[in-house]
C-alpha positions as CSV (number, residue, x, y, z in Angstrom):
1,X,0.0,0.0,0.0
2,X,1.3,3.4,-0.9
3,X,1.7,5.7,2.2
4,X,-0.7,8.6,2.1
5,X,-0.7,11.4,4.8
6,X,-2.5,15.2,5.3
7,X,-0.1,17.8,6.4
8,X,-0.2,21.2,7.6
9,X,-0.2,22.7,3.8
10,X,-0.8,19.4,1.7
11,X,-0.1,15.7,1.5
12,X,2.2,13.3,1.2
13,X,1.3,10.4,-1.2
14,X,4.1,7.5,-1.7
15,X,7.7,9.6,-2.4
16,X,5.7,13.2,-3.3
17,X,5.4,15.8,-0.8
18,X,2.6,18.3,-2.4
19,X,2.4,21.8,-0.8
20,X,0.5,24.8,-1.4
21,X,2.6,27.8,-0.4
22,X,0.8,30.7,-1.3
23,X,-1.7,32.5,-3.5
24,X,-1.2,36.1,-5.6
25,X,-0.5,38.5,-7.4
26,X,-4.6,38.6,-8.0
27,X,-5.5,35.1,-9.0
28,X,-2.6,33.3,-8.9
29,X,-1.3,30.2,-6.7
30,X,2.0,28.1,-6.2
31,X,2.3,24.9,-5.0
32,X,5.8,22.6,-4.8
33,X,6.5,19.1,-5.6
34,X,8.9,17.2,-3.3
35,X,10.4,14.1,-4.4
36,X,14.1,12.9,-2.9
37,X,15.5,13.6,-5.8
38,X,13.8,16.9,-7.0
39,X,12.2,19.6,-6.5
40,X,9.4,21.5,-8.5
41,X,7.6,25.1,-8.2
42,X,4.4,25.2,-9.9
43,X,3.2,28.6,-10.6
44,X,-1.3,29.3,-12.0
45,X,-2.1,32.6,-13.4
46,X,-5.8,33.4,-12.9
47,X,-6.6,32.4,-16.7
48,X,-5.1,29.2,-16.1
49,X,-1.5,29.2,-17.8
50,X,1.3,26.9,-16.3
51,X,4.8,27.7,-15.3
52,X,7.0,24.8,-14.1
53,X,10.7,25.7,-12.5
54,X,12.9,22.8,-11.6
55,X,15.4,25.2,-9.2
56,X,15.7,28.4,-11.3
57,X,15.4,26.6,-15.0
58,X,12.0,26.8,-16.3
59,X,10.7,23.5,-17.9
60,X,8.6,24.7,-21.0
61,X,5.5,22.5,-21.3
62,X,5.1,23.6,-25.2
63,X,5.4,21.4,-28.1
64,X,7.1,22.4,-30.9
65,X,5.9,23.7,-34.0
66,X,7.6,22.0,-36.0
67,X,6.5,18.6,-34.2
Protein backbone atom coordinates (compact mmCIF):
# COMPACT_ATOMS: atom_id res chain seq x y z
CA UNK A 1 0.00 0.00 0.00
CA UNK A 2 1.29 3.40 -0.86
CA UNK A 3 1.72 5.66 2.17
CA UNK A 4 -0.73 8.65 2.13
CA UNK A 5 -0.73 11.37 4.82
CA UNK A 6 -2.50 15.24 5.27
CA UNK A 7 -0.09 17.77 6.44
CA UNK A 8 -0.22 21.23 7.57
CA UNK A 9 -0.15 22.68 3.80
CA UNK A 10 -0.79 19.43 1.69
CA UNK A 11 -0.14 15.69 1.48
CA UNK A 12 2.15 13.26 1.16
CA UNK A 13 1.30 10.38 -1.22
CA UNK A 14 4.15 7.50 -1.69
CA UNK A 15 7.70 9.60 -2.43
CA UNK A 16 5.65 13.18 -3.32
CA UNK A 17 5.36 15.83 -0.82
CA UNK A 18 2.55 18.28 -2.36
CA UNK A 19 2.38 21.85 -0.79
CA UNK A 20 0.51 24.76 -1.37
CA UNK A 21 2.55 27.78 -0.44
CA UNK A 22 0.78 30.72 -1.27
CA UNK A 23 -1.72 32.54 -3.46
CA UNK A 24 -1.21 36.14 -5.60
CA UNK A 25 -0.47 38.46 -7.37
CA UNK A 26 -4.63 38.57 -8.00
CA UNK A 27 -5.52 35.06 -9.00
CA UNK A 28 -2.57 33.28 -8.92
CA UNK A 29 -1.27 30.16 -6.69
CA UNK A 30 1.97 28.11 -6.15
CA UNK A 31 2.27 24.86 -4.98
CA UNK A 32 5.77 22.57 -4.81
CA UNK A 33 6.48 19.08 -5.61
CA UNK A 34 8.89 17.23 -3.34
CA UNK A 35 10.38 14.06 -4.44
CA UNK A 36 14.05 12.87 -2.91
CA UNK A 37 15.53 13.61 -5.76
CA UNK A 38 13.81 16.86 -6.99
CA UNK A 39 12.19 19.57 -6.48
CA UNK A 40 9.43 21.51 -8.52
CA UNK A 41 7.58 25.06 -8.20
CA UNK A 42 4.36 25.16 -9.94
CA UNK A 43 3.19 28.57 -10.62
CA UNK A 44 -1.27 29.31 -11.99
CA UNK A 45 -2.15 32.61 -13.41
CA UNK A 46 -5.78 33.36 -12.93
CA UNK A 47 -6.58 32.44 -16.74
CA UNK A 48 -5.06 29.18 -16.07
CA UNK A 49 -1.50 29.24 -17.81
CA UNK A 50 1.31 26.89 -16.30
CA UNK A 51 4.76 27.73 -15.27
CA UNK A 52 7.00 24.81 -14.08
CA UNK A 53 10.73 25.71 -12.52
CA UNK A 54 12.89 22.84 -11.55
CA UNK A 55 15.36 25.18 -9.16
CA UNK A 56 15.74 28.37 -11.32
CA UNK A 57 15.45 26.61 -15.03
CA UNK A 58 11.98 26.83 -16.25
CA UNK A 59 10.73 23.54 -17.94
CA UNK A 60 8.56 24.74 -21.03
CA UNK A 61 5.48 22.48 -21.31
CA UNK A 62 5.07 23.56 -25.17
CA UNK A 63 5.37 21.35 -28.06
CA UNK A 64 7.14 22.43 -30.86
CA UNK A 65 5.92 23.66 -33.98
CA UNK A 66 7.61 22.04 -36.02
CA UNK A 67 6.52 18.64 -34.18
Amino acid sequence: MVNFQETQFGFEWGAVTIERNFSGPPGWVHFTMKTPKTNLSVYVTKTGKIRIYDGDREINLRKEENE
